[in-house]
N, C-alpha and C positions, 0 to 999 in steps of 0.2 A: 481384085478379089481378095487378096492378103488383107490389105488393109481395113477390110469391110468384115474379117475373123478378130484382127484385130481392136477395132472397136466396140466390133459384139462381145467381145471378152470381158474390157472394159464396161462397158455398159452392163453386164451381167453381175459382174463384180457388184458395181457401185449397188445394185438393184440388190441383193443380197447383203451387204451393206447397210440400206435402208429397211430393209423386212426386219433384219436381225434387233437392229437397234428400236426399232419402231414395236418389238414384239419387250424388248428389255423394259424401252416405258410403260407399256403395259401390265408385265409382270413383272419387274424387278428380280425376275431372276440370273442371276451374278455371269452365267454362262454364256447368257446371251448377249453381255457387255462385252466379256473376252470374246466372244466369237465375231459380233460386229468391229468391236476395233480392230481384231485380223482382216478384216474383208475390206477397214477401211486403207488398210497399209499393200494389200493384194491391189483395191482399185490403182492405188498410185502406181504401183508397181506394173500395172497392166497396161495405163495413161506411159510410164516413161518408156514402154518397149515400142508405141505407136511414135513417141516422138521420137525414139532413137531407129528404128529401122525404117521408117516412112517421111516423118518430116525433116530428119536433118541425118540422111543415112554414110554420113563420111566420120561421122562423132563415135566413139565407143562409152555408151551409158550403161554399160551392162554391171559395173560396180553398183552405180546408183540403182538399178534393177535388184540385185541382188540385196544389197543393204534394205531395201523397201521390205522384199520379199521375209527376211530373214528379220527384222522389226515386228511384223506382220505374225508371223510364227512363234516369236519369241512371246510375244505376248500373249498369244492363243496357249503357249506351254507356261506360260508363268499361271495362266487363269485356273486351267486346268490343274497343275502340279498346285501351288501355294493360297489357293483362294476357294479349295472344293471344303474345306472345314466348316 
């Protein structure tokens, strides 16, 4: 059951991911570039928690988890904070 939350997350992700960037080609508006490339840094980030606690659960990936994570955010602050002009 974990792992089937775990996938859904991922998969939610990635889906949010594609809306985002797929609404950005559309409008070209700047926010929904930063916000899809967050979502695209969140999916990996969601993908490395499935491989680290379900497919190979003796490994601690939780740096790589977090560096994704923290990638994923920094960009969404950088779009927000230096790119709203």
């Amino acid at each position: 059951m974990v792992e089937a939350v775990y996938i859904l997350c991922g998969l939610t992700s990635l889906a949010c991911t594609v809306l985002l960037l797929r609404g950005y080609r559309r409008t070209r508006a700047r926010l929904l570039l930063w916000s899809g490339l967050c979502f695209v840094a969140l999916a990996v980030s969601n993908v490395i928690l499935f491989v680290d606690l379900v497919l190979f659960p003796g490994r601690d990936l939780a740096v790589w988890r977090s560096a994704s994570a923290l990638v994923g955010i920094g960009t969404l602050l950088y779009g927000l904070i230096w790119d709203s002009a």
